[in-house]
mmCIF file as Biopython writes it, N, C-alpha, C and O atoms, coordinates in Angstrom:
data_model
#
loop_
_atom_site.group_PDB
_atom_site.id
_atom_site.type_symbol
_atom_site.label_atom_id
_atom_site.label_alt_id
_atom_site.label_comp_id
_atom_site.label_asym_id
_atom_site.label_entity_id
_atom_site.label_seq_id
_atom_site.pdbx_PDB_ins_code
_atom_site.Cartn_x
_atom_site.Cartn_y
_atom_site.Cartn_z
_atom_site.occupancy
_atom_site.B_iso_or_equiv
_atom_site.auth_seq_id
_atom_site.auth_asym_id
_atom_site.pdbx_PDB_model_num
ATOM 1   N N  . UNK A ? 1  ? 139.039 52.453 222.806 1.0 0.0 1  A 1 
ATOM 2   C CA . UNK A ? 1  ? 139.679 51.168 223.021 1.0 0.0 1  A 1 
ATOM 3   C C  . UNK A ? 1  ? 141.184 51.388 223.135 1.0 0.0 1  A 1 
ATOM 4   O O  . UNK A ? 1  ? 141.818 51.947 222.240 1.0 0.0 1  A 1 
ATOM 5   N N  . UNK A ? 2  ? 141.699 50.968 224.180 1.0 0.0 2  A 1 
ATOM 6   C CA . UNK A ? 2  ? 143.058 51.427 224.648 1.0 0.0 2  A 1 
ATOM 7   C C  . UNK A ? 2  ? 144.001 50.014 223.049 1.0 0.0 2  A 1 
ATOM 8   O O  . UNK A ? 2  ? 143.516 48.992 222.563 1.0 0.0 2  A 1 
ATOM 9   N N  . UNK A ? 3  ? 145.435 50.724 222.756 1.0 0.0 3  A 1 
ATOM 10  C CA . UNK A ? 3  ? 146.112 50.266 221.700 1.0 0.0 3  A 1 
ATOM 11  C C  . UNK A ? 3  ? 147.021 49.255 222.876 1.0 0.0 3  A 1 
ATOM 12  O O  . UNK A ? 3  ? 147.578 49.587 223.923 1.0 0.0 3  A 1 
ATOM 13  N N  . UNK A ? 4  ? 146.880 47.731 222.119 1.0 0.0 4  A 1 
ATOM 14  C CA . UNK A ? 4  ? 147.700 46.525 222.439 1.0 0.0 4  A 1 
ATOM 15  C C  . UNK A ? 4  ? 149.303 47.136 222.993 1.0 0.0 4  A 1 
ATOM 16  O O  . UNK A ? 4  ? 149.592 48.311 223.221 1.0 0.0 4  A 1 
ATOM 17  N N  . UNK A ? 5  ? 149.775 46.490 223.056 1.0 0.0 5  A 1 
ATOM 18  C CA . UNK A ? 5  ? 150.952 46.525 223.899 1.0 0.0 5  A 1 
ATOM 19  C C  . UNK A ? 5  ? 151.941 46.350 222.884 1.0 0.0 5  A 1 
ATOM 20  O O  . UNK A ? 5  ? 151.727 45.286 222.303 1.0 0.0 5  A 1 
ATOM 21  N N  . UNK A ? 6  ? 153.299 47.172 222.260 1.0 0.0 6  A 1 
ATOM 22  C CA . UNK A ? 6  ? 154.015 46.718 221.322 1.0 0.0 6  A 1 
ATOM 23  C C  . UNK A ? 6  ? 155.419 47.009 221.689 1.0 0.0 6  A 1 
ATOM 24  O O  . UNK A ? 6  ? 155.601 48.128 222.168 1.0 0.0 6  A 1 
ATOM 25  N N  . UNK A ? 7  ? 156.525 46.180 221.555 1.0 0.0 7  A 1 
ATOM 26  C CA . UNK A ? 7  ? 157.404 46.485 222.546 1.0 0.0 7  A 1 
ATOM 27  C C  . UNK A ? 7  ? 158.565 47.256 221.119 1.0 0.0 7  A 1 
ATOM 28  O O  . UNK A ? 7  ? 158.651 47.147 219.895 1.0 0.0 7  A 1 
ATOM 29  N N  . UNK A ? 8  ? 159.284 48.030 222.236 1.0 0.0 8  A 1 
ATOM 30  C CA . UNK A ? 8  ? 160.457 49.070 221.154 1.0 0.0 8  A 1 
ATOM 31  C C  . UNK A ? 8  ? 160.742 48.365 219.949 1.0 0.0 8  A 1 
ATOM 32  O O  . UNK A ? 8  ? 160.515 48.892 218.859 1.0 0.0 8  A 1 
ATOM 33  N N  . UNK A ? 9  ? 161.389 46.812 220.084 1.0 0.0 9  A 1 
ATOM 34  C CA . UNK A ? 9  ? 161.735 46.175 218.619 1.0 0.0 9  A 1 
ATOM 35  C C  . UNK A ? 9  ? 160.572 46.074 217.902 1.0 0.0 9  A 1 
ATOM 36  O O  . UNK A ? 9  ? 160.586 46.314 216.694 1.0 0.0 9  A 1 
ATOM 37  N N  . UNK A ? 10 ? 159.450 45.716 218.534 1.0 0.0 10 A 1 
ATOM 38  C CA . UNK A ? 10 ? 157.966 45.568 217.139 1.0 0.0 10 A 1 
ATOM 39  C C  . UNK A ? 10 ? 158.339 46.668 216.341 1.0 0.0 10 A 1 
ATOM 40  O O  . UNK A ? 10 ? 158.762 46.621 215.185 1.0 0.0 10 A 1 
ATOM 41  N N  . UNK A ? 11 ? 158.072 48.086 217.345 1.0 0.0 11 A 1 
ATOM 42  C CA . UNK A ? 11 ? 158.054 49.388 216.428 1.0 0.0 11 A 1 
ATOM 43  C C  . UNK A ? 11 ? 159.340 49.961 215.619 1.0 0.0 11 A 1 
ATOM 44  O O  . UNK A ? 11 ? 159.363 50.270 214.428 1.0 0.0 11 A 1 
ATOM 45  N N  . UNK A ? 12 ? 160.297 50.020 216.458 1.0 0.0 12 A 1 
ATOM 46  C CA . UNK A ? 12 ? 161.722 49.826 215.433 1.0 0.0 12 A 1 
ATOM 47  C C  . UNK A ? 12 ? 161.368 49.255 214.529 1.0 0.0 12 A 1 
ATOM 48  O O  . UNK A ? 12 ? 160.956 50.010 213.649 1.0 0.0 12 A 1 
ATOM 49  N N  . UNK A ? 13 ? 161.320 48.197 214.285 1.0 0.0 13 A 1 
ATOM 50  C CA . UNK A ? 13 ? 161.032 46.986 213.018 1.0 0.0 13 A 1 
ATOM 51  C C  . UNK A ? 13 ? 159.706 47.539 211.802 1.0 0.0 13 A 1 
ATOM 52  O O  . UNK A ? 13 ? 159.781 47.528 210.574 1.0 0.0 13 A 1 
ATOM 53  N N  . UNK A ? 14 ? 158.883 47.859 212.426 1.0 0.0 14 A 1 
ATOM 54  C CA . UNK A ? 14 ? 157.619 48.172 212.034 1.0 0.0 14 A 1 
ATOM 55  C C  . UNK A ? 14 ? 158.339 49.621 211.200 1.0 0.0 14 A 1 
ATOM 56  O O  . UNK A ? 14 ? 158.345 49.666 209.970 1.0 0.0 14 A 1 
ATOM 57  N N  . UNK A ? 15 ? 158.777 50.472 211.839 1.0 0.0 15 A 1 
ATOM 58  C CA . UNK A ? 15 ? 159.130 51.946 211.448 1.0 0.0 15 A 1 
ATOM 59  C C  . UNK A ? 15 ? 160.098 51.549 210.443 1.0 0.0 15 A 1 
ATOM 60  O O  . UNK A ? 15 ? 159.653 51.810 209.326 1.0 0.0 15 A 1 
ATOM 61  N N  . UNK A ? 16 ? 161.528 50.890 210.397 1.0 0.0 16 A 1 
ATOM 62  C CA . UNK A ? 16 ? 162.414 50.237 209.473 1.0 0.0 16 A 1 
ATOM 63  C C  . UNK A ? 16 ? 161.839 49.682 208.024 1.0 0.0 16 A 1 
ATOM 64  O O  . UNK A ? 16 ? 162.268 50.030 206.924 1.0 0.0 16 A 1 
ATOM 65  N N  . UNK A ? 17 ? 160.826 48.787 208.261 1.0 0.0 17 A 1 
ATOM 66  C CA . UNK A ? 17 ? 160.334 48.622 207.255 1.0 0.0 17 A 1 
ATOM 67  C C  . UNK A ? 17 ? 159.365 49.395 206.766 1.0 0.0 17 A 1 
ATOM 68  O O  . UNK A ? 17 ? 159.215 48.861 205.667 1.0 0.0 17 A 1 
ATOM 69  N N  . UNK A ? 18 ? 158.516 50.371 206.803 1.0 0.0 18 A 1 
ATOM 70  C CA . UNK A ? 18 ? 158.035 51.621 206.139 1.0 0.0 18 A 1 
ATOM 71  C C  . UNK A ? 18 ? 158.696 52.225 205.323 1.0 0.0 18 A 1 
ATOM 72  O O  . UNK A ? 18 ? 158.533 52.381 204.113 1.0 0.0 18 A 1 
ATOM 73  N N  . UNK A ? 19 ? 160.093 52.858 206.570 1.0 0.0 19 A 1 
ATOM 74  C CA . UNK A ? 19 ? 161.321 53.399 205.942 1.0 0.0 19 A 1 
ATOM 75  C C  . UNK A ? 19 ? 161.934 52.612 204.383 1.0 0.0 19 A 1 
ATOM 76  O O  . UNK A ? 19 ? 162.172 53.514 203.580 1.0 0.0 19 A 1 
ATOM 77  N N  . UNK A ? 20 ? 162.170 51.521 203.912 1.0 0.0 20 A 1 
ATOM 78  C CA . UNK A ? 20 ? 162.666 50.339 203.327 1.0 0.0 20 A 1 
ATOM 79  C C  . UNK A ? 20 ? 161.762 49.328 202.800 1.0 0.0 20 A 1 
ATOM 80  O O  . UNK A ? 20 ? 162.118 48.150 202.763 1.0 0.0 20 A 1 
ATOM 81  N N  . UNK A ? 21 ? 160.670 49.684 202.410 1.0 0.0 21 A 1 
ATOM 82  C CA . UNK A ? 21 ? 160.147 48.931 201.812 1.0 0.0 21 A 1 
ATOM 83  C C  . UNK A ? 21 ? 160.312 47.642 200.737 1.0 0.0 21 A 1 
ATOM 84  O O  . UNK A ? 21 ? 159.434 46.865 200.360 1.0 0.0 21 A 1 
ATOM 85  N N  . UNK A ? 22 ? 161.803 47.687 200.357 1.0 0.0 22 A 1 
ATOM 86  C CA . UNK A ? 22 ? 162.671 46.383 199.662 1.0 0.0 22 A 1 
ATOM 87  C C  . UNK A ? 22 ? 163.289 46.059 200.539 1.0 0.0 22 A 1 
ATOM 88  O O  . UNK A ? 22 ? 164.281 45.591 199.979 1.0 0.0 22 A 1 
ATOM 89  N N  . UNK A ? 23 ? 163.515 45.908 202.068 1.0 0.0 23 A 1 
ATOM 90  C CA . UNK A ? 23 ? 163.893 45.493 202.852 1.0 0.0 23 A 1 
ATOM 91  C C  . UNK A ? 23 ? 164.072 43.774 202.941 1.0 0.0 23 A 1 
ATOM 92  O O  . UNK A ? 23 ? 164.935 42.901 202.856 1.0 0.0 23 A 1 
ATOM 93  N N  . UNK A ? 24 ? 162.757 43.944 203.150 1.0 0.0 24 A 1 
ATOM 94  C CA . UNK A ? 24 ? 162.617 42.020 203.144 1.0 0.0 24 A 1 
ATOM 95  C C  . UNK A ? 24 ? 162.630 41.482 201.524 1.0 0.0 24 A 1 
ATOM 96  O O  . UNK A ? 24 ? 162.742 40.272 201.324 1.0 0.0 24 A 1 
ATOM 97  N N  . UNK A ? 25 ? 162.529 42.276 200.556 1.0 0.0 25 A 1 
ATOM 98  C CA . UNK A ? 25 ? 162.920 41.476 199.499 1.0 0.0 25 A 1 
ATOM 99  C C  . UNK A ? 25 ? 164.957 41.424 199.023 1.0 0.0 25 A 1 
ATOM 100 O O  . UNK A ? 25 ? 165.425 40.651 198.188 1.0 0.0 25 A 1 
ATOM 101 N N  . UNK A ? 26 ? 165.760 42.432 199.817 1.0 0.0 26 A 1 
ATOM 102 C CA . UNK A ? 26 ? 166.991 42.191 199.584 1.0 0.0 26 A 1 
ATOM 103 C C  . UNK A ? 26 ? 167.313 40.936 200.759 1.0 0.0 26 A 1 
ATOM 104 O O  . UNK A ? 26 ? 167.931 40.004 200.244 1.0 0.0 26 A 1 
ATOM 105 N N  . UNK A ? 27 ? 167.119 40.813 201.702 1.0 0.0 27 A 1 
ATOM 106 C CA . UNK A ? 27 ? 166.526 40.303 202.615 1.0 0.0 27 A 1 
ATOM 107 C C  . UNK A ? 27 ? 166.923 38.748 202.149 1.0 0.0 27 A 1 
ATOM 108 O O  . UNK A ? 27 ? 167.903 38.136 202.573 1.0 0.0 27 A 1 
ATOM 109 N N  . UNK A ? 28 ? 165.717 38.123 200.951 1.0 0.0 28 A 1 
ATOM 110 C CA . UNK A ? 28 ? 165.412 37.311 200.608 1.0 0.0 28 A 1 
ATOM 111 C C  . UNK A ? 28 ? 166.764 36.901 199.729 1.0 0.0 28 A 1 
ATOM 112 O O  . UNK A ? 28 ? 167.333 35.816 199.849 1.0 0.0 28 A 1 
ATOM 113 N N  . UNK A ? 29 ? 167.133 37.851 198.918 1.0 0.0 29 A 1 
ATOM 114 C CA . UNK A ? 29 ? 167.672 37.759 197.875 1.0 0.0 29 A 1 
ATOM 115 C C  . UNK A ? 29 ? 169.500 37.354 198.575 1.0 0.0 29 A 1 
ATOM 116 O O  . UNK A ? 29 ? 170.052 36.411 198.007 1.0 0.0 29 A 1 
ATOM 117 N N  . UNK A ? 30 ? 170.047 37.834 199.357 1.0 0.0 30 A 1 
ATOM 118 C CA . UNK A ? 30 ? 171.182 37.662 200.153 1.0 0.0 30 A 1 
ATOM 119 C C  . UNK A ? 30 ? 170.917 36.336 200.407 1.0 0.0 30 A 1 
ATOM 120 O O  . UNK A ? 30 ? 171.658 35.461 199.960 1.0 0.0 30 A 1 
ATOM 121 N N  . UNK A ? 31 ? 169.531 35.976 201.358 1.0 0.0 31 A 1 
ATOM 122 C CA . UNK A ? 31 ? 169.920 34.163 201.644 1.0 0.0 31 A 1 
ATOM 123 C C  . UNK A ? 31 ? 169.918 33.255 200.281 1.0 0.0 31 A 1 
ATOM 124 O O  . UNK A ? 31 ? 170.310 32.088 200.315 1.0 0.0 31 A 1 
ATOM 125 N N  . UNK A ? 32 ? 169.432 33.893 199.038 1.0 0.0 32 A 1 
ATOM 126 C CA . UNK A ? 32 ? 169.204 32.944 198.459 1.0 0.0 32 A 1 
ATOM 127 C C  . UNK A ? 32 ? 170.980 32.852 197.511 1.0 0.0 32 A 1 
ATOM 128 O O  . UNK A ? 32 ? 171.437 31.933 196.832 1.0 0.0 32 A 1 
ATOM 129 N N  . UNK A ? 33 ? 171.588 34.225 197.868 1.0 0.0 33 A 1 
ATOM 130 C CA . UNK A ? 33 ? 172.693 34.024 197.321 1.0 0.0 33 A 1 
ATOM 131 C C  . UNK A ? 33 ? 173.712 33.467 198.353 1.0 0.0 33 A 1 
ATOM 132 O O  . UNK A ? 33 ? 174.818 33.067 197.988 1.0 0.0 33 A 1 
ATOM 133 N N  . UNK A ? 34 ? 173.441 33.456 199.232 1.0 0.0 34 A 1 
ATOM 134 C CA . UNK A ? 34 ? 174.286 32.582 200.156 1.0 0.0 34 A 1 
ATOM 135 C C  . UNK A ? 34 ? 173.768 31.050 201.048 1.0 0.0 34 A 1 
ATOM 136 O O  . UNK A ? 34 ? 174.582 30.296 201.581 1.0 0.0 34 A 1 
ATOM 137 N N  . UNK A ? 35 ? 172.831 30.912 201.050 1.0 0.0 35 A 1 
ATOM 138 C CA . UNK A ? 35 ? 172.382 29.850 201.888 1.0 0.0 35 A 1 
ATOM 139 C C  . UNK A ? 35 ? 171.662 28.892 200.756 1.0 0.0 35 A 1 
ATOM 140 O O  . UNK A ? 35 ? 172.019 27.714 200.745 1.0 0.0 35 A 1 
ATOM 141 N N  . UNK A ? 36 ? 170.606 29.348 199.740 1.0 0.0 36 A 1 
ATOM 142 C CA . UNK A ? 36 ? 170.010 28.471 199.156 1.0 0.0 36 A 1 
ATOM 143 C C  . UNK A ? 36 ? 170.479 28.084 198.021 1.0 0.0 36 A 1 
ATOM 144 O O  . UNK A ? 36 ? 169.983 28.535 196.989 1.0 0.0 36 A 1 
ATOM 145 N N  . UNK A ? 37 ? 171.666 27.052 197.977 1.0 0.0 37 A 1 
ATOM 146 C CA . UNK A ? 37 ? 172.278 26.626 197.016 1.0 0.0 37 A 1 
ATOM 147 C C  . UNK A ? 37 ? 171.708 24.928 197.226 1.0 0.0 37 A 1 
ATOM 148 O O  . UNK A ? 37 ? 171.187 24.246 198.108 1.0 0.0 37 A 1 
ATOM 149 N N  . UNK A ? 38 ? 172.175 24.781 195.830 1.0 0.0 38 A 1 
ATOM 150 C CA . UNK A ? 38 ? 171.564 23.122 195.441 1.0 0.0 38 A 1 
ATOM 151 C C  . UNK A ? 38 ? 173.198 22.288 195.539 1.0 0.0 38 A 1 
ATOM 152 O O  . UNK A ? 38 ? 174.303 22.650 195.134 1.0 0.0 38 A 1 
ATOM 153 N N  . UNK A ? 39 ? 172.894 21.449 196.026 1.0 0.0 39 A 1 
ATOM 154 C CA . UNK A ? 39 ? 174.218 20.767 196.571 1.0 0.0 39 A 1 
ATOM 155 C C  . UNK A ? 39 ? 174.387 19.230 195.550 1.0 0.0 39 A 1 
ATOM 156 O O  . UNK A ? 39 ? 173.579 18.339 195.290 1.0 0.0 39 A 1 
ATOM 157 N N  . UNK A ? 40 ? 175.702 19.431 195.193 1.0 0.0 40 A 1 
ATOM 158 C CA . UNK A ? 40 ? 175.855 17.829 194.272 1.0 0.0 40 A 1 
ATOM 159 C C  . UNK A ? 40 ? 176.748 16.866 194.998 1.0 0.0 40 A 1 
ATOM 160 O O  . UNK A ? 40 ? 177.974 16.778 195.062 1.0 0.0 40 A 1 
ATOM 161 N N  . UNK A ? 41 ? 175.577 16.031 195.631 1.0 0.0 41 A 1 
ATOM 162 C CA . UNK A ? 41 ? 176.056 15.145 196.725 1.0 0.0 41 A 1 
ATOM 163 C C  . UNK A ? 41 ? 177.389 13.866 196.030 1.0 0.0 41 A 1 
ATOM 164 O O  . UNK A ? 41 ? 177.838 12.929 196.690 1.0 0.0 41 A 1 
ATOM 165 N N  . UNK A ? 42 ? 177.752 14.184 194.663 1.0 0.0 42 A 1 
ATOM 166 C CA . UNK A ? 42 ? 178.705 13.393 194.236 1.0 0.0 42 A 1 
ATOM 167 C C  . UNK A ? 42 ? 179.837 13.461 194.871 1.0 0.0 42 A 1 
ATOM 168 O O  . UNK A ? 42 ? 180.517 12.619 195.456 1.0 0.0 42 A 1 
ATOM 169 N N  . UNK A ? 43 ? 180.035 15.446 194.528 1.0 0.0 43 A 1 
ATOM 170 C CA . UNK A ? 43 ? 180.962 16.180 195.011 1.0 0.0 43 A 1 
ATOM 171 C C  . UNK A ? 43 ? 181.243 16.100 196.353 1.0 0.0 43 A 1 
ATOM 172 O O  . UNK A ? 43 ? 182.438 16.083 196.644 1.0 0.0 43 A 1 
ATOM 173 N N  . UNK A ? 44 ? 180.153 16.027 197.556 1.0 0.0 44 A 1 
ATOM 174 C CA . UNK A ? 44 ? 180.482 15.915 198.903 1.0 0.0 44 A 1 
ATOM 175 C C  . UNK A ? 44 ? 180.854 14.775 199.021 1.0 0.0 44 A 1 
ATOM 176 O O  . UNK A ? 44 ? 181.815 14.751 199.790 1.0 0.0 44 A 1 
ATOM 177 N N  . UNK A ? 45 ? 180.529 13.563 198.566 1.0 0.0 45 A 1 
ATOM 178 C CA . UNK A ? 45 ? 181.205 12.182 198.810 1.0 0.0 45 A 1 
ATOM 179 C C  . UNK A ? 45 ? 182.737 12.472 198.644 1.0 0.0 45 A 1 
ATOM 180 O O  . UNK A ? 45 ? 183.568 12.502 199.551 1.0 0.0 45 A 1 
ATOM 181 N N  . UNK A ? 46 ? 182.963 12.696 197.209 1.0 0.0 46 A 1 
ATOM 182 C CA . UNK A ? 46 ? 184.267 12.710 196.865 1.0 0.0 46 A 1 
ATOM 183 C C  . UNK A ? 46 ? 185.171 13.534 197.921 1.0 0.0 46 A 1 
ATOM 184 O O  . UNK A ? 46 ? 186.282 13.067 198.170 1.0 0.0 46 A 1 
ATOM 185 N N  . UNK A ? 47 ? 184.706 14.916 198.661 1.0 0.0 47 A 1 
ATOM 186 C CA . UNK A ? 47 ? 185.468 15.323 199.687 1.0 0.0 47 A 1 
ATOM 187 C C  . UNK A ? 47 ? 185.345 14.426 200.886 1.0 0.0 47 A 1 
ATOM 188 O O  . UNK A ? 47 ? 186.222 14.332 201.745 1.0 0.0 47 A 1 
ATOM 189 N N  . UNK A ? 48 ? 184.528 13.957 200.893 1.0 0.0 48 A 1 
ATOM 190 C CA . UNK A ? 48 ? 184.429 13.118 202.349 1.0 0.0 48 A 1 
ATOM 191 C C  . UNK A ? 48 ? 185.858 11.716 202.026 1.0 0.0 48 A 1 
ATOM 192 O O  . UNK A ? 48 ? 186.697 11.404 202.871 1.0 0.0 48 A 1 
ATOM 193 N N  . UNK A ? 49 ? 185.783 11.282 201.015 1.0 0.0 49 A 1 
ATOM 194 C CA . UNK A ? 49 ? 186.522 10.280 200.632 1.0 0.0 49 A 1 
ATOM 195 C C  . UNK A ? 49 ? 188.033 10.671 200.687 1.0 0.0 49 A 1 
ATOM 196 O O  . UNK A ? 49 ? 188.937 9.844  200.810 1.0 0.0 49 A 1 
ATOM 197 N N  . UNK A ? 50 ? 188.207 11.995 200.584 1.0 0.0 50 A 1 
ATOM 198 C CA . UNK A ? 50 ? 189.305 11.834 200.155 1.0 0.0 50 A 1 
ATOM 199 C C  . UNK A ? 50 ? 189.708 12.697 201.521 1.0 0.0 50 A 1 
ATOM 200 O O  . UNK A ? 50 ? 190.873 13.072 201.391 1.0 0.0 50 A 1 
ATOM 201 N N  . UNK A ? 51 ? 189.158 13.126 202.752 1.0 0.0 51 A 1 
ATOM 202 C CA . UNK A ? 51 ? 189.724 13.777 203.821 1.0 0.0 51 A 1 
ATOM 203 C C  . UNK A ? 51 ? 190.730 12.818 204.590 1.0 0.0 51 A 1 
ATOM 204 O O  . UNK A ? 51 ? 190.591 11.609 204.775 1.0 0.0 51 A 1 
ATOM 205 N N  . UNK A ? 52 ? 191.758 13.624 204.987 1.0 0.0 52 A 1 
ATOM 206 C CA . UNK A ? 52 ? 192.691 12.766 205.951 1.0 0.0 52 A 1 
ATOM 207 C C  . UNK A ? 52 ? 192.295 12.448 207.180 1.0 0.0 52 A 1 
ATOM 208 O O  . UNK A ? 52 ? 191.642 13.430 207.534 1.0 0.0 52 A 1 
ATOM 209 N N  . UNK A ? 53 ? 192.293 11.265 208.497 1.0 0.0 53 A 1 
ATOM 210 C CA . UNK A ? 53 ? 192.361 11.171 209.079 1.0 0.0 53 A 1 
ATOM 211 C C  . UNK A ? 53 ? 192.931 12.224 210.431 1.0 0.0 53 A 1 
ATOM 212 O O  . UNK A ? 53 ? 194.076 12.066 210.854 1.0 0.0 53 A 1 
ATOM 213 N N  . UNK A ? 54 ? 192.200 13.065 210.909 1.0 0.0 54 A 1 
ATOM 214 C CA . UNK A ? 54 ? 193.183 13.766 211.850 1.0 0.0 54 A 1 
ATOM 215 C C  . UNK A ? 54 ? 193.787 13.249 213.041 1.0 0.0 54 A 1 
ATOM 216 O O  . UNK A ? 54 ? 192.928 12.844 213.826 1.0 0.0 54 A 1 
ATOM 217 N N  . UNK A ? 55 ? 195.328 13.078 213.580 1.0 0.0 55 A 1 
ATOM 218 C CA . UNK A ? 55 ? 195.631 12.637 214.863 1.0 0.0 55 A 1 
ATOM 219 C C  . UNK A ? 55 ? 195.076 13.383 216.101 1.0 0.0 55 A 1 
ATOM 220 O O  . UNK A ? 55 ? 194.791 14.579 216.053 1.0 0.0 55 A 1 
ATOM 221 N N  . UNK A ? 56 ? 194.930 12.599 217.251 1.0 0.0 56 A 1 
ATOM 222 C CA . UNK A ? 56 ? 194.402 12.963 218.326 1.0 0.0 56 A 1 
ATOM 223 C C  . UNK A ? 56 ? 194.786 14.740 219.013 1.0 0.0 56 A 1 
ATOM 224 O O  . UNK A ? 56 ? 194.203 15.550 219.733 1.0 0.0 56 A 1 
ATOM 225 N N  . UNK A ? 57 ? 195.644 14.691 218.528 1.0 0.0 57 A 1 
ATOM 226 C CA . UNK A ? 57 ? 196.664 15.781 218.901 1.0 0.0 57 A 1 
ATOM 227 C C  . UNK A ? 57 ? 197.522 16.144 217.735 1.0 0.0 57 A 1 
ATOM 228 O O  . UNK A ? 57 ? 198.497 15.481 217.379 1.0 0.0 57 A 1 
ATOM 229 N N  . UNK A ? 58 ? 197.063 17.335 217.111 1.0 0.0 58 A 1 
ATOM 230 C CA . UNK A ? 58 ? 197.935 17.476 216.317 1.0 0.0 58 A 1 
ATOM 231 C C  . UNK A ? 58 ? 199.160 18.191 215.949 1.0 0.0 58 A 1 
ATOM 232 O O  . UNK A ? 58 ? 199.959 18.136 215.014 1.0 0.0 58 A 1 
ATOM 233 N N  . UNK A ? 59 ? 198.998 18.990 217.190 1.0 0.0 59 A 1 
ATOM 234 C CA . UNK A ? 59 ? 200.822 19.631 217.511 1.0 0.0 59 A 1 
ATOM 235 C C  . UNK A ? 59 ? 201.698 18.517 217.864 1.0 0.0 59 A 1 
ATOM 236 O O  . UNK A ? 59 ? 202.873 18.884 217.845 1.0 0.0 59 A 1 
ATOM 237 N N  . UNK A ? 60 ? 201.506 16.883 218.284 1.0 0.0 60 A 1 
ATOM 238 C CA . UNK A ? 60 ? 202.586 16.804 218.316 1.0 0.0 60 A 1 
ATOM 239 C C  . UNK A ? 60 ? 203.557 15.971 217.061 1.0 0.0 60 A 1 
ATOM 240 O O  . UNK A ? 60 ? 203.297 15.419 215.993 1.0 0.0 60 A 1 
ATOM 241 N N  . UNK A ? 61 ? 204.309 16.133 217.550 1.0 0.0 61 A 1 
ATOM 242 C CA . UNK A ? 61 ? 205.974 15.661 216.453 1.0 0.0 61 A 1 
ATOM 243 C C  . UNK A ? 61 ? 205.797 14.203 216.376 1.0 0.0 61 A 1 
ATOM 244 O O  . UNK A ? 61 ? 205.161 13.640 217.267 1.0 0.0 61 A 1 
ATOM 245 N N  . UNK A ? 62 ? 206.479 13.299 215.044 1.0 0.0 62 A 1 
ATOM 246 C CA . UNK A ? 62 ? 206.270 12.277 215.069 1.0 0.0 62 A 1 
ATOM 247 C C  . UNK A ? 62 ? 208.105 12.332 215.242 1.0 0.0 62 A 1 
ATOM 248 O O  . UNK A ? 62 ? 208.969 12.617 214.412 1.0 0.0 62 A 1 
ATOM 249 N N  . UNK A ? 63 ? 208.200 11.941 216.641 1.0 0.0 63 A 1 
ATOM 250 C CA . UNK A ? 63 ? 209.558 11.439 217.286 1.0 0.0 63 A 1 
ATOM 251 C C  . UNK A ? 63 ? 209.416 9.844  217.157 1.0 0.0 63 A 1 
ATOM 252 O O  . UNK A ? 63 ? 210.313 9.109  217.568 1.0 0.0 63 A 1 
#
């Protein structure tokens, strides 16, 4: 039975993770230290409240 069709990145990927077997668990651990944070929507109000208005243009001079 002839072998499916697997293109260079499958096997790169496939070979990488053999190589690295904590791969996908540092992987995990990076998004959860950067992306999966719990957010205290008090705190985002209060920045939203208190942002300045930006002018249309803000290089210019108030002549």
């Amino acid at each position: 039975m002839a072998k499916s069709y697997e293109s260079d990145i499958t096997q790169f990927l496939q070979d990488l993770k053999q190589q690295r077997p904590n791969l996908e668990a540092r992987q995990k651990q990076g998004r959860a230290r950067l992306w999966d944070k719990n957010i205290d929507l008090e705190v985002v109000d209060g920045f939203k409240a208190a942002a300045v208005p930006q002018k249309p243009y803000v290089y210019q001079t108030d002549d």
